[in-house]
BABA-854945 format. One record per residue (C-alpha): residue in three letters; x, y, z. Coordinates in nm, 2 decimals. Layout:
REM residues N
<site><r>ALA</r><u>X</u><v>Y</v><w>Z</w></site>
...
REM end
This chain:
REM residues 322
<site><r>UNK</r><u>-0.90</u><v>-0.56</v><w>3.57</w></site>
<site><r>UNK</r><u>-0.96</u><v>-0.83</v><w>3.31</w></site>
<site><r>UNK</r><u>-0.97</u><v>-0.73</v><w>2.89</w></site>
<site><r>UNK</r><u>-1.38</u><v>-0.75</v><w>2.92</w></site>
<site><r>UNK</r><u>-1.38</u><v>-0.50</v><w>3.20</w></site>
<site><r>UNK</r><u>-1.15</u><v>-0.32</v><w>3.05</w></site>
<site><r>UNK</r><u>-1.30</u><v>-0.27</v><w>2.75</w></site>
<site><r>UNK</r><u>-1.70</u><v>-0.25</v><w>2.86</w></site>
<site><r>UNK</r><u>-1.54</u><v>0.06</v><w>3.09</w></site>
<site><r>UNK</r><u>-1.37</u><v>0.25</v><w>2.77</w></site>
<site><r>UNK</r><u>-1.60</u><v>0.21</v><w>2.51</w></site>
<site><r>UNK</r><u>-1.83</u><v>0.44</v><w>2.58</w></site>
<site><r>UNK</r><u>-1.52</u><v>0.69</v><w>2.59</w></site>
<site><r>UNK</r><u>-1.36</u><v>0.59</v><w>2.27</w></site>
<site><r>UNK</r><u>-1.69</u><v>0.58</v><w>2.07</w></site>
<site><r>UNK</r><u>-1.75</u><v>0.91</v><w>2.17</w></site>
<site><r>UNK</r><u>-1.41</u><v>1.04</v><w>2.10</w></site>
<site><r>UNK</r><u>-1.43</u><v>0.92</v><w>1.78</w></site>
<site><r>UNK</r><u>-1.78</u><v>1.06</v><w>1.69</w></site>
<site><r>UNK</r><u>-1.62</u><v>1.39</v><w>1.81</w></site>
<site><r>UNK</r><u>-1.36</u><v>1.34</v><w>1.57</w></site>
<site><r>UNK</r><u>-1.57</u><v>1.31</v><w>1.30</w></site>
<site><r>UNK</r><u>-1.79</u><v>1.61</v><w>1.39</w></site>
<site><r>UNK</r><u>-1.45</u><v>1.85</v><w>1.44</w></site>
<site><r>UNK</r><u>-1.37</u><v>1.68</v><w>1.08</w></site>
<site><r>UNK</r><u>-0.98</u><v>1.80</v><w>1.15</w></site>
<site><r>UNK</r><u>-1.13</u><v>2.16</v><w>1.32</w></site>
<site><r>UNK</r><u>-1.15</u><v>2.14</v><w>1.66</w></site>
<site><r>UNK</r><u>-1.31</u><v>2.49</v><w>1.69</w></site>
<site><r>UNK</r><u>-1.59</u><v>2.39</v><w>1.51</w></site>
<site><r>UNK</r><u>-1.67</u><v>2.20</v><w>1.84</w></site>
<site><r>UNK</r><u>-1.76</u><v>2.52</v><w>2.03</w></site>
<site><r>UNK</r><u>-1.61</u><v>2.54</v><w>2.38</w></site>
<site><r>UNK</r><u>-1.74</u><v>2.27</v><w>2.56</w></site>
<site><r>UNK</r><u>-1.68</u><v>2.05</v><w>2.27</w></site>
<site><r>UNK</r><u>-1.28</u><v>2.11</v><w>2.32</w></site>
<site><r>UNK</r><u>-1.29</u><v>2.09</v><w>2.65</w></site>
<site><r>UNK</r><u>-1.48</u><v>1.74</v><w>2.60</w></site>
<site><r>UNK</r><u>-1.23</u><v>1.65</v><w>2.31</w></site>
<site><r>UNK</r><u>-0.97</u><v>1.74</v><w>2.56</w></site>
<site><r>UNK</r><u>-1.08</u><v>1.51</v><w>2.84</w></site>
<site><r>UNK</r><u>-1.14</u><v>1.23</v><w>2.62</w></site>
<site><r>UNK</r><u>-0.82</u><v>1.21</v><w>2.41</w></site>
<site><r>UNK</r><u>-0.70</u><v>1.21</v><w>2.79</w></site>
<site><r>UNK</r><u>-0.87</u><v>0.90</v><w>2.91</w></site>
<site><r>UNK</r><u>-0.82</u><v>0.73</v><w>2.59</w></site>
<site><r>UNK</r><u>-0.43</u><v>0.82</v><w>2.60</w></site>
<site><r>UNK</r><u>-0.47</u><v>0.66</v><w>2.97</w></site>
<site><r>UNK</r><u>-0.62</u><v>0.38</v><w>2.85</w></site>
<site><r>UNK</r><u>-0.38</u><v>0.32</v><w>2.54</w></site>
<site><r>UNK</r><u>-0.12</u><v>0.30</v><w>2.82</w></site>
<site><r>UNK</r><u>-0.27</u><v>0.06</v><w>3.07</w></site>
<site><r>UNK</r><u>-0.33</u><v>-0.17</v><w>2.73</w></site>
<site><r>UNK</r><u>-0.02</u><v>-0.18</v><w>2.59</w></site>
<site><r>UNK</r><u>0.10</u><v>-0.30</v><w>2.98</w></site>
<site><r>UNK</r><u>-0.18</u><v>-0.55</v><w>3.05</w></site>
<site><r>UNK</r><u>-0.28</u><v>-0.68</v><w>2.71</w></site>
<site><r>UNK</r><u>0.00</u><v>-0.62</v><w>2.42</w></site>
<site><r>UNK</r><u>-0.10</u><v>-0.76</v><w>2.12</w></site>
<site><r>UNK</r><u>-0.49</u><v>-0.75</v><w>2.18</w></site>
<site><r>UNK</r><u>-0.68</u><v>-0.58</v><w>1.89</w></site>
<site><r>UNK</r><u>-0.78</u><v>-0.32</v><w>2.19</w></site>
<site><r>UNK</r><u>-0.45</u><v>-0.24</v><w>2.13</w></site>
<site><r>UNK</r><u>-0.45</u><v>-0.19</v><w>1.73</w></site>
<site><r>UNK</r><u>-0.78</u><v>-0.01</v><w>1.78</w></site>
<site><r>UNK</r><u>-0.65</u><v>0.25</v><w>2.07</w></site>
<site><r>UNK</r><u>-0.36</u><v>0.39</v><w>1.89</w></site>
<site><r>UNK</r><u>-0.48</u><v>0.52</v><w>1.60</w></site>
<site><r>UNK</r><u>-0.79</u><v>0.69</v><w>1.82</w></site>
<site><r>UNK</r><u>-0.56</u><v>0.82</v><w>2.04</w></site>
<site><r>UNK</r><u>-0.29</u><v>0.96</v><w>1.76</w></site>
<site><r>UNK</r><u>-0.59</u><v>1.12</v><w>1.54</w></site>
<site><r>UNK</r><u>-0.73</u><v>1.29</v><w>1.88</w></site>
<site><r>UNK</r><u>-0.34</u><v>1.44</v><w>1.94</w></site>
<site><r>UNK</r><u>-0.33</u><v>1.57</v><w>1.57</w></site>
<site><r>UNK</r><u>-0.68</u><v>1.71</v><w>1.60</w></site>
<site><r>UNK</r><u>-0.59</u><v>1.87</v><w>1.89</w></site>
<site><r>UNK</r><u>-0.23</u><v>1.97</v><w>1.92</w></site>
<site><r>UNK</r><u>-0.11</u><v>1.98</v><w>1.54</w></site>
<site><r>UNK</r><u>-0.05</u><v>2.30</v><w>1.32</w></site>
<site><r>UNK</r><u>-0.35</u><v>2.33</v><w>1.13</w></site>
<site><r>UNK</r><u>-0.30</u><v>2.26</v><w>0.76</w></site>
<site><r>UNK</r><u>-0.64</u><v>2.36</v><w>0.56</w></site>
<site><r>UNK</r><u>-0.56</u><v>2.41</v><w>0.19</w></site>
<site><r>UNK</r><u>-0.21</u><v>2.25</v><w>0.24</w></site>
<site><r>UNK</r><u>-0.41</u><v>1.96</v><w>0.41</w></site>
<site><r>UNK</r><u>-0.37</u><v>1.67</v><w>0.10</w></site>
<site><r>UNK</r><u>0.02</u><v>1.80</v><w>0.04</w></site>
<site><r>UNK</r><u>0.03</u><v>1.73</v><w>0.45</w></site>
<site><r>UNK</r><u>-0.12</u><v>1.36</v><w>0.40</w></site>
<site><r>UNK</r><u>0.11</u><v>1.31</v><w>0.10</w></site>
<site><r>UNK</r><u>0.40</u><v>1.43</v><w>0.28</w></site>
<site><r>UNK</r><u>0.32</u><v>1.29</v><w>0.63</w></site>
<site><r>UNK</r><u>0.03</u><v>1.08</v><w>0.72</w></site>
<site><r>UNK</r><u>0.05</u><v>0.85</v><w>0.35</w></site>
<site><r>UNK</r><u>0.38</u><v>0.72</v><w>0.45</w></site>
<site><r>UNK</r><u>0.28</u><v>0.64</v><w>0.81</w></site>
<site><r>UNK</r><u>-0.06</u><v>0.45</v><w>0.69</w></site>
<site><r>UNK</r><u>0.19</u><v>0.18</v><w>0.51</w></site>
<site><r>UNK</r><u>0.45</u><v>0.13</v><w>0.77</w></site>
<site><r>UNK</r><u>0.20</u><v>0.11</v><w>1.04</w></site>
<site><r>UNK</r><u>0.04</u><v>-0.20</v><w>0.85</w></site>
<site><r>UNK</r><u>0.42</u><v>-0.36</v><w>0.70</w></site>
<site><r>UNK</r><u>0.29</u><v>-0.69</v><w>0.80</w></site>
<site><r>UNK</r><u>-0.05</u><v>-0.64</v><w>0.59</w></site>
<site><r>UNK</r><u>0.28</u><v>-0.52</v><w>0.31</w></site>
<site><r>UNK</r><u>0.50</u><v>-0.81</v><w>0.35</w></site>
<site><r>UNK</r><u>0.18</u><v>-1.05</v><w>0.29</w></site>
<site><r>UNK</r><u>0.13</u><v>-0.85</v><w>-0.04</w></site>
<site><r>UNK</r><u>0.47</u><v>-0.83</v><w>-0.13</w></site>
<site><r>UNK</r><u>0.46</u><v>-1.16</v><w>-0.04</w></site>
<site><r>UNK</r><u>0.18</u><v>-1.29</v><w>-0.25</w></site>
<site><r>UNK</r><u>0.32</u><v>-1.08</v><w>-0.56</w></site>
<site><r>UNK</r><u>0.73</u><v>-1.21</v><w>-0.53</w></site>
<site><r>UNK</r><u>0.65</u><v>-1.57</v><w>-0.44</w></site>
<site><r>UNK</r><u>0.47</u><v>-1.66</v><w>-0.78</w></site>
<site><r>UNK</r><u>0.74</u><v>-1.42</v><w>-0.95</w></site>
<site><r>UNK</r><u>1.00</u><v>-1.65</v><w>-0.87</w></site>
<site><r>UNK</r><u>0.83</u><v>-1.99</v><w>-0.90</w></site>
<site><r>UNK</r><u>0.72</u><v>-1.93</v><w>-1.22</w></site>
<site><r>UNK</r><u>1.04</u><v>-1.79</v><w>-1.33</w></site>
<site><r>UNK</r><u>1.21</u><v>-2.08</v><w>-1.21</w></site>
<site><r>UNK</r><u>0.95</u><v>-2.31</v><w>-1.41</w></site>
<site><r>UNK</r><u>0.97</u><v>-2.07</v><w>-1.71</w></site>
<site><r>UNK</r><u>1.38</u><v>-2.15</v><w>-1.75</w></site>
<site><r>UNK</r><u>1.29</u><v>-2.57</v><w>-1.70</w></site>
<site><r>UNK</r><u>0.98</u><v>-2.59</v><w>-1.92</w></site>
<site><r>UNK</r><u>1.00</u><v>-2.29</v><w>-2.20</w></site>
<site><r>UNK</r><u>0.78</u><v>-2.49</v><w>-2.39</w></site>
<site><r>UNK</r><u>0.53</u><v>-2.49</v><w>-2.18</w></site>
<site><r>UNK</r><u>0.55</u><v>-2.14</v><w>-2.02</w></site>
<site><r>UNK</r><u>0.50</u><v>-1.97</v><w>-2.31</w></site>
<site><r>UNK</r><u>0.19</u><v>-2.03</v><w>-2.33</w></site>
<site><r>UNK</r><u>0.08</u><v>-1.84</v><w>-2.00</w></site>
<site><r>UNK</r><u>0.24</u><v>-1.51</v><w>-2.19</w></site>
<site><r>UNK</r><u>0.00</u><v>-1.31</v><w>-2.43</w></site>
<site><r>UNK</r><u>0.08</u><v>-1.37</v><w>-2.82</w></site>
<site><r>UNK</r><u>0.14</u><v>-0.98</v><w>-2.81</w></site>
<site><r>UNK</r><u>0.44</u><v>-0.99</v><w>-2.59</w></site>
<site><r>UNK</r><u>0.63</u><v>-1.33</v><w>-2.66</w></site>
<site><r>UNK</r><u>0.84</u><v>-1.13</v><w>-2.89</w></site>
<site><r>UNK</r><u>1.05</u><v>-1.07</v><w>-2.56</w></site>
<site><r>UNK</r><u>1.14</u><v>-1.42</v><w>-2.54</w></site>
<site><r>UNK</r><u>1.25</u><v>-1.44</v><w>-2.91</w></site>
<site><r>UNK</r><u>1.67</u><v>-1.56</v><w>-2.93</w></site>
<site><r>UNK</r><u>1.73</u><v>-1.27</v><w>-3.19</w></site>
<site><r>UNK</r><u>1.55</u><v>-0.98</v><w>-3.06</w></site>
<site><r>UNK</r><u>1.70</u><v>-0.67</v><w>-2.92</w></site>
<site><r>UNK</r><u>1.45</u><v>-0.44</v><w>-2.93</w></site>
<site><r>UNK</r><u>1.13</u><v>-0.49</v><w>-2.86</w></site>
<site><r>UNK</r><u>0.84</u><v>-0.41</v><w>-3.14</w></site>
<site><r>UNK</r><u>0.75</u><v>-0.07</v><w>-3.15</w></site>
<site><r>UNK</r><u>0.36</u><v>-0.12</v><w>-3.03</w></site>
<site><r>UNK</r><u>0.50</u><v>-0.28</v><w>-2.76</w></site>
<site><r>UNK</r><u>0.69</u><v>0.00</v><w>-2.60</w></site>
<site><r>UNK</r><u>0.46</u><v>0.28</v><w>-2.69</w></site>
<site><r>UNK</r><u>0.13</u><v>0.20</v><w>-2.69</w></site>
<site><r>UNK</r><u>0.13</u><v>0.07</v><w>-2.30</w></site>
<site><r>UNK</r><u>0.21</u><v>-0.24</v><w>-2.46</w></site>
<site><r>UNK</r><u>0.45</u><v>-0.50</v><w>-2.25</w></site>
<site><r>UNK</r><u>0.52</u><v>-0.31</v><w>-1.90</w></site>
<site><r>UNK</r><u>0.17</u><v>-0.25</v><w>-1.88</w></site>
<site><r>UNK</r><u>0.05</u><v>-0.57</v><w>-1.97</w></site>
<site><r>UNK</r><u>0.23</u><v>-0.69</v><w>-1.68</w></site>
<site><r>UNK</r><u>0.24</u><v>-0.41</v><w>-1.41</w></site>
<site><r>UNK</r><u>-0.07</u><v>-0.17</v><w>-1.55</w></site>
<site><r>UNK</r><u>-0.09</u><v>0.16</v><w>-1.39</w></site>
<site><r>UNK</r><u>-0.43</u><v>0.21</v><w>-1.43</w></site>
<site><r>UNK</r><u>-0.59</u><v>0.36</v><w>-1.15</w></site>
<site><r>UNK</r><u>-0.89</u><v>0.15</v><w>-1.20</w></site>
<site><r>UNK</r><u>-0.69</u><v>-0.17</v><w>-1.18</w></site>
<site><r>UNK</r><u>-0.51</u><v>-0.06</v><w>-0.81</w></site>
<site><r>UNK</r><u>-0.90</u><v>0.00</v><w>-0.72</w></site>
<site><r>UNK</r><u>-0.98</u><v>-0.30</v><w>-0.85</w></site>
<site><r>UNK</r><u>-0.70</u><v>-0.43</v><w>-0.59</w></site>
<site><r>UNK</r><u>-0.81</u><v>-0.24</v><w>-0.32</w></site>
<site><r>UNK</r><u>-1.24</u><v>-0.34</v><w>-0.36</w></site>
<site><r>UNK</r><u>-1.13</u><v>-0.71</v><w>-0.39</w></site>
<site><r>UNK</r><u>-1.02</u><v>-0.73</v><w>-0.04</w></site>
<site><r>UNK</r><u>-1.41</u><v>-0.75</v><w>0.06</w></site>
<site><r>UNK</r><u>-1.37</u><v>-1.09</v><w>-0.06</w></site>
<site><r>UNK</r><u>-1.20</u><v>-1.13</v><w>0.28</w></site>
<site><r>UNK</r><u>-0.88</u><v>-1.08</v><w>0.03</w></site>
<site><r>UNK</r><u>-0.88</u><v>-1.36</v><w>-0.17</w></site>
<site><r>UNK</r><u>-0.96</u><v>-1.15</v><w>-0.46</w></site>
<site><r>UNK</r><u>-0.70</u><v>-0.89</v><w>-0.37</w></site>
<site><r>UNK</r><u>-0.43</u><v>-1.18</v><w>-0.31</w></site>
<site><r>UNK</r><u>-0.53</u><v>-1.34</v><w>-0.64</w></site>
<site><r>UNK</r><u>-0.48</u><v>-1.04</v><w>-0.85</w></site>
<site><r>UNK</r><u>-0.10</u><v>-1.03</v><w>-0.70</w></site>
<site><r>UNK</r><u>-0.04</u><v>-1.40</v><w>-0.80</w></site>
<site><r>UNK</r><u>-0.14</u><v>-1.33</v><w>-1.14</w></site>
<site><r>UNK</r><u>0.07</u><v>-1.01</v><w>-1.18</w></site>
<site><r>UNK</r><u>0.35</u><v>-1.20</v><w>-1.05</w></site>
<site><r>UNK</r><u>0.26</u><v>-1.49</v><w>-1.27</w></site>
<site><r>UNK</r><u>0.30</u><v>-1.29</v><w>-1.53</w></site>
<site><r>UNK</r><u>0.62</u><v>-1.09</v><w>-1.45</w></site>
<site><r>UNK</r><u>0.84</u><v>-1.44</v><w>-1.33</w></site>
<site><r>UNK</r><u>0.71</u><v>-1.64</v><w>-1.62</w></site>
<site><r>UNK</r><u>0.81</u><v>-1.38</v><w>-1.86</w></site>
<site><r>UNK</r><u>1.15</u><v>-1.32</v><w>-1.69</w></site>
<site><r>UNK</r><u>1.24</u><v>-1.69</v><w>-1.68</w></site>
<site><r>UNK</r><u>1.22</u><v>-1.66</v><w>-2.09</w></site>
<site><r>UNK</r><u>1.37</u><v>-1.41</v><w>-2.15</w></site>
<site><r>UNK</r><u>1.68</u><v>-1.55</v><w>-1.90</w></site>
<site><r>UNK</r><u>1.61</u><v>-1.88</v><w>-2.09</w></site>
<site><r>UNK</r><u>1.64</u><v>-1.72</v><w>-2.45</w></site>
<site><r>UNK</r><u>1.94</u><v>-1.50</v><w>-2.36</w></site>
<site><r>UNK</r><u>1.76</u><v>-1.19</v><w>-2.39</w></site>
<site><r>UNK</r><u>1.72</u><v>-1.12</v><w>-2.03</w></site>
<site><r>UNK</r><u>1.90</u><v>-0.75</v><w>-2.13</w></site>
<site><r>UNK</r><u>1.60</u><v>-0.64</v><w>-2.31</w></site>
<site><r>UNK</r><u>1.37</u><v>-0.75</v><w>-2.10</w></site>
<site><r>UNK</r><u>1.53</u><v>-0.49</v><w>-1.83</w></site>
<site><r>UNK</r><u>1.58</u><v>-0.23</v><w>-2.06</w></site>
<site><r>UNK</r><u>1.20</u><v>-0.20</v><w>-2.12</w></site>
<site><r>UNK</r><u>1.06</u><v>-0.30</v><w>-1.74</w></site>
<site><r>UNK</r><u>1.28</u><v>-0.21</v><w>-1.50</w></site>
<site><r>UNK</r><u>1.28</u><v>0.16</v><w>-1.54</w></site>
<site><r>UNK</r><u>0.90</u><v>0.20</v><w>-1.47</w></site>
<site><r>UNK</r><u>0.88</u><v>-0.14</v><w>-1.32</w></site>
<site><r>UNK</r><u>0.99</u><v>-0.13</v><w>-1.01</w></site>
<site><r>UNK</r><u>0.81</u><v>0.14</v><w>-0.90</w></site>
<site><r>UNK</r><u>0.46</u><v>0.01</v><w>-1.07</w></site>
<site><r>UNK</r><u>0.53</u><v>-0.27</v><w>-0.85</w></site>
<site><r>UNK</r><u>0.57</u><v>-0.11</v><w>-0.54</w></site>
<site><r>UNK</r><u>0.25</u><v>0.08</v><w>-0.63</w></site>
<site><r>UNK</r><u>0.07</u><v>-0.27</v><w>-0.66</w></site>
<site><r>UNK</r><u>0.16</u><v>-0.36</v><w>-0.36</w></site>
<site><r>UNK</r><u>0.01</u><v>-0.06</v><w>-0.16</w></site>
<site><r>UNK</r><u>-0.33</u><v>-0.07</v><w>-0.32</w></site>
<site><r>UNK</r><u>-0.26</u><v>-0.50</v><w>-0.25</w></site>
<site><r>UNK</r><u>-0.23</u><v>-0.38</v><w>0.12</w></site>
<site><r>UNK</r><u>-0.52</u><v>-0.13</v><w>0.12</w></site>
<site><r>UNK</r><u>-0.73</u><v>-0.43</v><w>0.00</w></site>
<site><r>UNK</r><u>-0.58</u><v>-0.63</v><w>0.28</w></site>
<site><r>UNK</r><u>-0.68</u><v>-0.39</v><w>0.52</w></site>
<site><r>UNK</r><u>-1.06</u><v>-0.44</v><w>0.45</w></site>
<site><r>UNK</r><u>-1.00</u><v>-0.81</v><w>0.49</w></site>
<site><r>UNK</r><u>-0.88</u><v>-0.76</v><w>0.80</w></site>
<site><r>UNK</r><u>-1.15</u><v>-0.55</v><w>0.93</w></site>
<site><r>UNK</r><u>-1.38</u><v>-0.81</v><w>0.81</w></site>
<site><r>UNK</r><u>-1.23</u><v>-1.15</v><w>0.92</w></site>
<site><r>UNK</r><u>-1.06</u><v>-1.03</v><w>1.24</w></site>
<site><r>UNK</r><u>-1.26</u><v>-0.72</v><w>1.43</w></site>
<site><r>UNK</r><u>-1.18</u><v>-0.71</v><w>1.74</w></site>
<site><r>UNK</r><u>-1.41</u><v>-0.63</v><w>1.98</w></site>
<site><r>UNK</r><u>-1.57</u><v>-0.33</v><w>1.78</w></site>
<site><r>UNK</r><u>-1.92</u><v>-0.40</v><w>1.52</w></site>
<site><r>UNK</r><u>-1.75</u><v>-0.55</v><w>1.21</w></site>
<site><r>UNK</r><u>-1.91</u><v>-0.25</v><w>1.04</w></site>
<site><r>UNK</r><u>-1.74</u><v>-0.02</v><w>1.29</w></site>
<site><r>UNK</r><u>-1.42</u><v>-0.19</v><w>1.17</w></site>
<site><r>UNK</r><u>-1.46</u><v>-0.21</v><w>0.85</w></site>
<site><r>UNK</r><u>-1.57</u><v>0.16</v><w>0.80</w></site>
<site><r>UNK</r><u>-1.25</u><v>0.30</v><w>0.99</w></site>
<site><r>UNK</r><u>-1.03</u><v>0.02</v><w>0.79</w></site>
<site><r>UNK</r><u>-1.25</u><v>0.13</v><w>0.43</w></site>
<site><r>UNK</r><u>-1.12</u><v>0.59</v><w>0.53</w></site>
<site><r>UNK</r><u>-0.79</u><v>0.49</v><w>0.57</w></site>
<site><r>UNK</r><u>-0.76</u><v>0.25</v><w>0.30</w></site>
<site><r>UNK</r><u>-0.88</u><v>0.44</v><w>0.05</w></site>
<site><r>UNK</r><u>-0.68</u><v>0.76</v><w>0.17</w></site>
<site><r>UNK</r><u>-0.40</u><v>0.52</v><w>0.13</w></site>
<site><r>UNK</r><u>-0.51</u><v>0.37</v><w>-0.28</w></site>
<site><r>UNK</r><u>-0.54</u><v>0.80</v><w>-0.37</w></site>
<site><r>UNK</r><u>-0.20</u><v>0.88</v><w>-0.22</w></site>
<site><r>UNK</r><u>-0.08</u><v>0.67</v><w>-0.45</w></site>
<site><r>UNK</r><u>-0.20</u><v>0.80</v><w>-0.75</w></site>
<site><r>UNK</r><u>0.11</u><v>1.07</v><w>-0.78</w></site>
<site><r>UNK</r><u>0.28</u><v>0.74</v><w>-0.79</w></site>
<site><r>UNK</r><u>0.12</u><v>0.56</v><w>-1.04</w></site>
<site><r>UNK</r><u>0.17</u><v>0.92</v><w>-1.28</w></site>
<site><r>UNK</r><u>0.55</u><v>0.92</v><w>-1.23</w></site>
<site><r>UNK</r><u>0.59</u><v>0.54</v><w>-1.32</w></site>
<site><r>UNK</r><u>0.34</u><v>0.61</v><w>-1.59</w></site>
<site><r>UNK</r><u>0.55</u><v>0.91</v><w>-1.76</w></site>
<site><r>UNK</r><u>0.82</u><v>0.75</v><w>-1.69</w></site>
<site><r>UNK</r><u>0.69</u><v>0.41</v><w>-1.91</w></site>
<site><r>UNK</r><u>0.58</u><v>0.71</v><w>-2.20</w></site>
<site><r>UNK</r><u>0.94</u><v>0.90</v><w>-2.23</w></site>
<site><r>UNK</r><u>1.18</u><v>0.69</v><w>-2.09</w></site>
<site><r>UNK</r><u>1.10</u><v>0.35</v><w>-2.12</w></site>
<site><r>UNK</r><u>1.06</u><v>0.36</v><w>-2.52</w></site>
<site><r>UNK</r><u>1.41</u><v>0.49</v><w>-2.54</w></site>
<site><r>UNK</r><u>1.55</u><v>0.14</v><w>-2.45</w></site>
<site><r>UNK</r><u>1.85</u><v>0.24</v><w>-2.23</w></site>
<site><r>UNK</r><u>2.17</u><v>0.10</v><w>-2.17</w></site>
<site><r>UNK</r><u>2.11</u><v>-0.16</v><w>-1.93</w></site>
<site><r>UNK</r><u>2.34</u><v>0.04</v><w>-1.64</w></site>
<site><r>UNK</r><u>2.08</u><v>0.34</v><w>-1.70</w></site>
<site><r>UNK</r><u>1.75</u><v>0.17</v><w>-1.69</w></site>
<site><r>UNK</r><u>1.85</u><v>-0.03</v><w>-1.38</w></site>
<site><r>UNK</r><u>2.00</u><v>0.29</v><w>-1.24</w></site>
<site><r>UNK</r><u>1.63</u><v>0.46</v><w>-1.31</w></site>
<site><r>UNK</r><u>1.42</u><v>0.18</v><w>-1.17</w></site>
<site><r>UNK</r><u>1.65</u><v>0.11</v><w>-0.88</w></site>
<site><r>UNK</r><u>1.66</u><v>0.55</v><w>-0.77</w></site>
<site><r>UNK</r><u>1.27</u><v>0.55</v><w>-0.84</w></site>
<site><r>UNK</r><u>1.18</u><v>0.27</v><w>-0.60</w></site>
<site><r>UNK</r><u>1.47</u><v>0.38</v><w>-0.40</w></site>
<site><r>UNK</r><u>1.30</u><v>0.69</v><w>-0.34</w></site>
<site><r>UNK</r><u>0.93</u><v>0.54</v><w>-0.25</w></site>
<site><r>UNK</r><u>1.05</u><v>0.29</v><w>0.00</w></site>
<site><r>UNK</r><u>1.30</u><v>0.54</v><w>0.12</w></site>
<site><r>UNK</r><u>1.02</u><v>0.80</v><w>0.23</w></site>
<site><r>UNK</r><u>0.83</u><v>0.45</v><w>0.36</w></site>
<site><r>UNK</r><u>1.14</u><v>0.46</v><w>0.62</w></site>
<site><r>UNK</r><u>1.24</u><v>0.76</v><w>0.65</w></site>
<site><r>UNK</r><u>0.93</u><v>0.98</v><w>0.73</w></site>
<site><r>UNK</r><u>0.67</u><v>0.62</v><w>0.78</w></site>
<site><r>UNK</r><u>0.90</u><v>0.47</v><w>1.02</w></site>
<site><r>UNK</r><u>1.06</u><v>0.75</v><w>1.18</w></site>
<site><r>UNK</r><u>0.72</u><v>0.97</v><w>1.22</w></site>
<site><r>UNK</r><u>0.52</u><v>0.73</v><w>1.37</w></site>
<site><r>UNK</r><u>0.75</u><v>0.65</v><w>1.65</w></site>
<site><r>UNK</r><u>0.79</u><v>0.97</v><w>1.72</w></site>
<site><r>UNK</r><u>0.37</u><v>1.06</v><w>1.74</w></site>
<site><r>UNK</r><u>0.35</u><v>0.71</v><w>1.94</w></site>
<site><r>UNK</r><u>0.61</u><v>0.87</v><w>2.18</w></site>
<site><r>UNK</r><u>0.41</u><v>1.17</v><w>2.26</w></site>
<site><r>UNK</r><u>0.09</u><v>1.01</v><w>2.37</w></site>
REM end
């Protein structure tokens, strides 16, 4: 059987699996009888078919397109029902298996963030003179020989750390809508972060207060960071559902890619409140160097820890079982 055989044969399955799916809306009993027993059969032949693709036709979008279907079928019809714990369960669970399911959408945006970061830090120690001028007149007291402290309106009123990484939940929307520019809008917005994070790093290296500069980003920092790069990947997501398909409508695509995608920008909201809090009472107390890195390190620590631990590990283990 060739890939257009293939799929011309399952797609009448999967599309109605999926609009089954939608009309359990988590509940399979809501189906009545007959409904489960149809739910039943067709997470069956869609497992069967997940198999015979990942044989005959490994890498194929089919392939992308199948495994989700098929896990969301299991869940709906095997897994402990959750109800009101249901948004602590996708916190806990199904948040960290969105991102490591699409790492290589998360290396791009970590990617597209770190590479300017460290060009323009690298330019920044060369060409002071000229880097300055990308830096806001509010914040170039960071690059200032004699400071050790930074002003006051700087490090409580959202001043430098958010200038740089802001944890505005608008702004990691505004991340996550750009990607219907096919994710040029979502990849420029990551530059420009970056821009702004290397070239005001390479100063502050340049004018020997690199210290400072630590003390008052890198204990919020580092997890604001991390959170921009999930909302960059949740934009990447809709660029991908636009620009590469498969062999489903690009609205099809696109509307499965938009559900997850913006499951994935509110999951990280909780985030976004801890490095914020953490900017409001800790950052302003400008640390001892060995602390704040010790803060920002254990925060991201934590995040990309539950990426690998319960992303990594979960997944497998659901792929396993179907």
């Amino acid at each position: 059987m060739n890939l257009e055989a293939f799929v011309d044969e399952g797609e009448p399955v999967w599309t109605q699996l999926e609009r089954r799916l939608r009309e359990a809306h988590g509940r399979p009993e809501r189906l009545g009888t007959e409904g489960v027993l149809e739910l039943g059969s067709l997470y069956r032949s869609a497992a069967a078919d997940l198999a015979l693709a990942r044989r005959r036709f490994p890498g194929d979008p089919v392939v992308a397109r199948l495994e989700p279907l098929v896990v969301s079928a299991r869940n709906a019809i095997f897994a402990e029902r959750v109800r009101e714990g249901s948004l602590r369960h996708y916190l806990t669970n199904e948040y960290w298996r969105e991102i490591w399911a699409n790492r290589r959408l998360l290396a791009l945006a970590l990617l597209a963030m770190l590479g300017p970061t460290v060009l323009t830090a690298l330019w920044a120690l060369s060409d002071p003179g000229a880097a300055i001028g990308l830096v806001p007149s509010a914040y170039r007291a960071a690059a200032d020989p004699h400071v050790r402290h930074l002003p006051e309106a700087l490090t409580t009123q959202a001043g430098l750390a958010s200038g740089i990484y802001t944890h505005n939940i608008a702004v990691t929307f505004l991340l996550f809508a750009s990607g219907l520019t096919l994710g040029l809008g979502t990849l420029w917005l990551l530059a420009y972060n970056g821009v702004l994070l290397g070239t005001l790093a390479g100063l502050t290296i340049q004018a020997g207060t690199f210290s400072v500069f630590v003390r008052y980003i890198v204990p919020h920092g580092l997890l604001e960071l991390s959170c921009i790069s999930i909302a960059g990947l949740a934009g990447l997501r809709l660029a991908r559902a636009l620009i590469e398909p498969g062999l489903a409508p690009r609205s099809s695509a696109l509307g499965a890619e938009a559900r997850g995608a913006v499951a994935m920008v509110l999951g990280t909201a909780p985030w976004l409140v801890v490095a914020g809090l953490t900017e409001g009472f800790v950052t302003p107390r400008a640390l001892p160097l060995g602390y704040a890195v010790l803060v920002g390190v254990g925060l991201a620590a934590l995040f990309w820890g539950c990426v690998a631990l319960r992303g990594a590990h979960r997944r497998s283990r659901s792929l396993a079982r179907t």
